[in-house]
N, C-alpha and C positions, 0 to 999 in steps of 0.2 A: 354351471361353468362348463365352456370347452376341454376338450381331453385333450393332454399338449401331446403335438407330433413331434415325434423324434426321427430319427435317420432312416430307420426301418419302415415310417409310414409312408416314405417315399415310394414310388414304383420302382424298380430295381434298372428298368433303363431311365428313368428322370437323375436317381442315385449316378450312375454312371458319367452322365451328362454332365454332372455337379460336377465331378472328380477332375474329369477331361477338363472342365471351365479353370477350375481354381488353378490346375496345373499351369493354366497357360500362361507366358513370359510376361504378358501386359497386366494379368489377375494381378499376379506376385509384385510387380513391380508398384501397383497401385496399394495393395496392402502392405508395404517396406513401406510408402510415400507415408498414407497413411499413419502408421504407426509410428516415423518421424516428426511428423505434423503432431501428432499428440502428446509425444513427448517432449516437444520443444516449446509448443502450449502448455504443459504439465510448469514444465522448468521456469515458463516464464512468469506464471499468475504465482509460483512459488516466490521467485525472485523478487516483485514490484514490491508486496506491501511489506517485506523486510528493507529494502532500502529506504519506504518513505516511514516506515515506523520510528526508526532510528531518532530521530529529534525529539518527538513528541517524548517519547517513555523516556529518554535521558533527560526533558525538562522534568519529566514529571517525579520521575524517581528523584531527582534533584532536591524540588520541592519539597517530599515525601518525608525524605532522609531530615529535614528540618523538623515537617510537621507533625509526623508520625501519623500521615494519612492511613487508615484503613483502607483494603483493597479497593474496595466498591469506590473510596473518594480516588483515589489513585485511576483508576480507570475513567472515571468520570473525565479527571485529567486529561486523559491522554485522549480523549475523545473530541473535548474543547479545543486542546493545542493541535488535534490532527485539523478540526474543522477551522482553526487560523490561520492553519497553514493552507487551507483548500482556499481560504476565501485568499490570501494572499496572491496566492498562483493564479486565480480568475482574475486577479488587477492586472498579473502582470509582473508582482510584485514579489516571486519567491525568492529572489536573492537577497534585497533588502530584510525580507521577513528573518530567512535564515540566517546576516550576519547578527541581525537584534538578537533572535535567542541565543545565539553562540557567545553573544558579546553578555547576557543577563546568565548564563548556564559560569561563566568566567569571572564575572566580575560581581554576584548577589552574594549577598552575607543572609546568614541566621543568628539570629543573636533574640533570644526569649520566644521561643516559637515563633515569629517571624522569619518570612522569609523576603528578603528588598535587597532592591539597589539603592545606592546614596543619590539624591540628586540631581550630579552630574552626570554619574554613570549611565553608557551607552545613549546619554541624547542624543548624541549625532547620531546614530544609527537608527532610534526610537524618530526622527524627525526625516530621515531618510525613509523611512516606510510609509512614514504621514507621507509625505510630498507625494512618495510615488502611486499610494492611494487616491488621493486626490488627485491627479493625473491620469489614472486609471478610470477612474467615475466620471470625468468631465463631460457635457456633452458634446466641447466640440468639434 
């Protein structure tokens, strides 16, 4: 392996050179830019998968609290409901996606470890996402 240089392996005018550079108004200004830049990128890759987590773990905690999912099924969960919601969004189709879970997160019963809707519940909304899937896949 190489021996790592440090400050001191510099020549003492290359060193000097350095100092003078970094000092200069346009260095600093690019390292503030920089370090703006990263921290807004920081803040932002923070922010995305909390906003889109939100649906999937409330359906699935949902779920869960019926089934008495163990972790591993719970996570599975939420892996499925995120990739429903992915495929939704490529039709086109994430607001219909969204108000069906909203409307089955609202209106599902548990009654003997099950977890369902009756019926009628959320059809129209369950048939809103059909349509606009089917509309989304069409070829023409």
């Amino acid at each position: 392996m190489g021996a790592m240089l440090g400050p001191r392996a510099l020549p003492l005018a290359s060193a000097v050179s350095l100092r003078r550079l970094a000092s200069a108004p346009a260095v600093r200004l690019v390292a503030v830019s920089v370090r703006r830049l990263a921290l807004a990128l920081a803040v932002a890759l923070t922010a995305a998968p909390l906003a889109c987590a939100g649906l999937p773990e409330e359906r699935c905690d949902a779920i869960c609290a019926c089934l008495e999912c163990a972790e591993v099924e719970r996570d599975a969960c939420v892996v499925d409901t995120a990739a429903a919601s992915d495929t939704a969004d490529a039709y086109g189709c994430g607001d219909p996606y969204e108000a069906y879970v909203d409307c089955e997160l609202t209106k599902s019963r548990c009654r003997d470890d099950r977890f369902f809707l009756d019926g009628i519940d959320c059809a129209a909304e369950r048939a809103e996402l059909a349509e606009c899937q089917a509309r989304g896949s069409s070829l023409d």
